[in-house]
N, C-alpha and C positions, 0 to 999 in steps of 0.2 A: 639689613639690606639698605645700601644708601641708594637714594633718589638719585634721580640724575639731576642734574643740576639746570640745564637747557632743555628747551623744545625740541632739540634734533639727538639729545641725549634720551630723553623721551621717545620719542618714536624708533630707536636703532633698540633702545631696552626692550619696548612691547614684541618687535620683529622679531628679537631673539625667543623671548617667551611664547608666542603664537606659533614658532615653527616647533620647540623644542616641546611646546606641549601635545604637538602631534606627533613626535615619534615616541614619546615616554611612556609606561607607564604608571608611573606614578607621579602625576603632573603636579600636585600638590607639594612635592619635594623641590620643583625648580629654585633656585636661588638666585640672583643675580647682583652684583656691586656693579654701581658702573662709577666709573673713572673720567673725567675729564681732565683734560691738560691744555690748554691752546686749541688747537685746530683738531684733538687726536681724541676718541673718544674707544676708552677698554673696556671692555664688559667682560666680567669674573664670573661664569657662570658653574655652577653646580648643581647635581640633581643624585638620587637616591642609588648606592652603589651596587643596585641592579640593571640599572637602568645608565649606567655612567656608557659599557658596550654598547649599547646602541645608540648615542648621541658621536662618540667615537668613529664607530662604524668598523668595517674591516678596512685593515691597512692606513686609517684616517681618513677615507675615502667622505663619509658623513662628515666630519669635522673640518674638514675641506672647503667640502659645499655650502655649511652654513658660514663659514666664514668668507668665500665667495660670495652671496648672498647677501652678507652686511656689509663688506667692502663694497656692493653695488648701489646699495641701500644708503651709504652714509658719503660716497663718492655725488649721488645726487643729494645731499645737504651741505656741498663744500667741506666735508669732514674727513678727517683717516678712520680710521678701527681695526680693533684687534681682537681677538676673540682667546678668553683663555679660559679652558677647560680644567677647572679644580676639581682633585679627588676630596 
């Protein structure tokens, strides 16, 4: 798992894991890389492949929202984000 590298890289990482740890079950599987580039920060998240459909959601609808969520999240630290969902 790499660290984030920044403080705003930091706190858009935790955000991601505090939400994803409430819809998972098996919260202990989260994974995360986060990426920084310039101004753009990626977070590669993965979690246990029972658990991948419910981070998902139907239609993307979840995966949507948490990436709304961190774009809101990372838009007040003057940052971009991306949110990518690894099987």
């Amino acid at each position: 798992m790499a660290r984030p590298e920044t403080p705003e890289g930091l706190i858009l990482d935790e955000l991601v894991r505090v939400i994803v740890g409430g819809i998972v079950d098996v919260p202990d599987r989260i994974q995360t890389v986060v990426i920084e580039s310039g101004n753009t920060v990626i977070i590669e998240l993965s979690v246990a492949k029972e658990d991948l459909g419910k981070v998902i959601g139907r239609e993307g609808s979840m995966a949507n929202a948490l990436r709304a969520l961190l774009s809101n999240a990372a838009t007040k630290l003057h940052r971009r984000s991306l949110l990518q969902i690894v099987e």
